[in-house]
N, C-alpha and C positions, 0 to 999 in steps of 0.2 A: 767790611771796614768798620774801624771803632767810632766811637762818638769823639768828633775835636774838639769837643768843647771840654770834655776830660782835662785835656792841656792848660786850662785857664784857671783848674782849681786851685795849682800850687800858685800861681800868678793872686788870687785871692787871699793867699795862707802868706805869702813874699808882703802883701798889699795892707796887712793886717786886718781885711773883710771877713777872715774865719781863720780863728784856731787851728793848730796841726790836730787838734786832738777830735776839729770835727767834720775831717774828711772821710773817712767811715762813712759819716752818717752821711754825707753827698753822692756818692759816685753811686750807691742802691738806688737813690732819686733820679739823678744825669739815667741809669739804666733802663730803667722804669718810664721816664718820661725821656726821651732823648728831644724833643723838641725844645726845652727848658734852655736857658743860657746856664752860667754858675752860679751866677748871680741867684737866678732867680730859684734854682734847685736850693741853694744854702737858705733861702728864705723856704721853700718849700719843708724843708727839713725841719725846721723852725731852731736854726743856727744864726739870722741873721745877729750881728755884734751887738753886744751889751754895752751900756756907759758906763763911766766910772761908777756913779752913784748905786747902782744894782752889782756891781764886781763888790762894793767897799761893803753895802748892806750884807749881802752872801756873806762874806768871811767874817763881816759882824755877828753875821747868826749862826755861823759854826764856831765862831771863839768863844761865846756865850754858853753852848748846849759842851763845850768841853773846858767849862774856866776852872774847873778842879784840876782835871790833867795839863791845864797849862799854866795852873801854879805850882805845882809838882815840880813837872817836866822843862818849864821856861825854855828855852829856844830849841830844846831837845824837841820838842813838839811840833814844831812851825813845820817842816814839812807834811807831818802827819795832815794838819790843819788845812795849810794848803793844798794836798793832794784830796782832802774834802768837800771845800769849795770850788774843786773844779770840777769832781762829780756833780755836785749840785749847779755847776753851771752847764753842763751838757755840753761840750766842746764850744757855746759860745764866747769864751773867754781864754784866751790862751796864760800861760803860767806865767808868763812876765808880767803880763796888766795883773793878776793878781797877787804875787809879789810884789806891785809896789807901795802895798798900804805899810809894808813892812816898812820902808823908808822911811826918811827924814827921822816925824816925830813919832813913828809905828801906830800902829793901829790900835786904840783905843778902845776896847769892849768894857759895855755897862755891866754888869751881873749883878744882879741882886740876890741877895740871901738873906737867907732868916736866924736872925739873932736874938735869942733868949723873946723871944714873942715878936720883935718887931724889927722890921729889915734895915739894913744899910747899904750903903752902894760903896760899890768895889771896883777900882780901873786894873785892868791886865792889860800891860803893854809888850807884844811881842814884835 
């Protein structure tokens, strides 16, 4: 017989406690430890959910390390971008929480560059 507690992961993923993207990474743990609730496999995993402020920083630091190609490319690039930050978040972050810094007033990265000796600051908003 399987482990029931398997059943509860998507209840977690429905619950928004873990990403679809970080079920994967639970069910090897639920196998490994069958004793575990989902709960506590998704923390074992070290999937438990991220806050906004750690989603917005992430994609801050991947619009930064790409502000060339997303002055280029301008909205052309936004999935690229987000499908980055969600590697960097490891399935703790599902793709809606982090598409919504794209809303409202979008997402605001600093970049600095270096101009004729000395830098200026640059907003990319995608």
């Amino acid at each position: 017989m399987g482990n029931p507690v398997v059943m509860d992961v998507p209840l977690l993923v429905e619950s928004g406690e873990l990403a679809m993207e970080g079920i994967g990474d639970v069910l090897p743990v639920l196998a490994e430890q069958p004793i575990l609730t989902a709960e506590e496999a998704v923390g074992e995993a070290g999937l438990a959910g991220v806050g906004d402020d750690e989603v917005r920083e992430t994609v801050a630091e991947v619009v930064e390390r790409n502000a060339e190609q997303a002055e280029e490319e301008g909205m052309g690039v936004f999935s690229v971008l987000i499908g980055e930050a969600m590697g960097a978040l490891r399935g703790k972050a599902d793709g809606e929480q982090v598409r919504r810094f794209r809303s409202g007033r979008g997402l605001v990265a600093s970049v600095h560059r270096a101009n004729t000796g000395s830098s200026h600051h640059q907003s990319i908003i995608i």
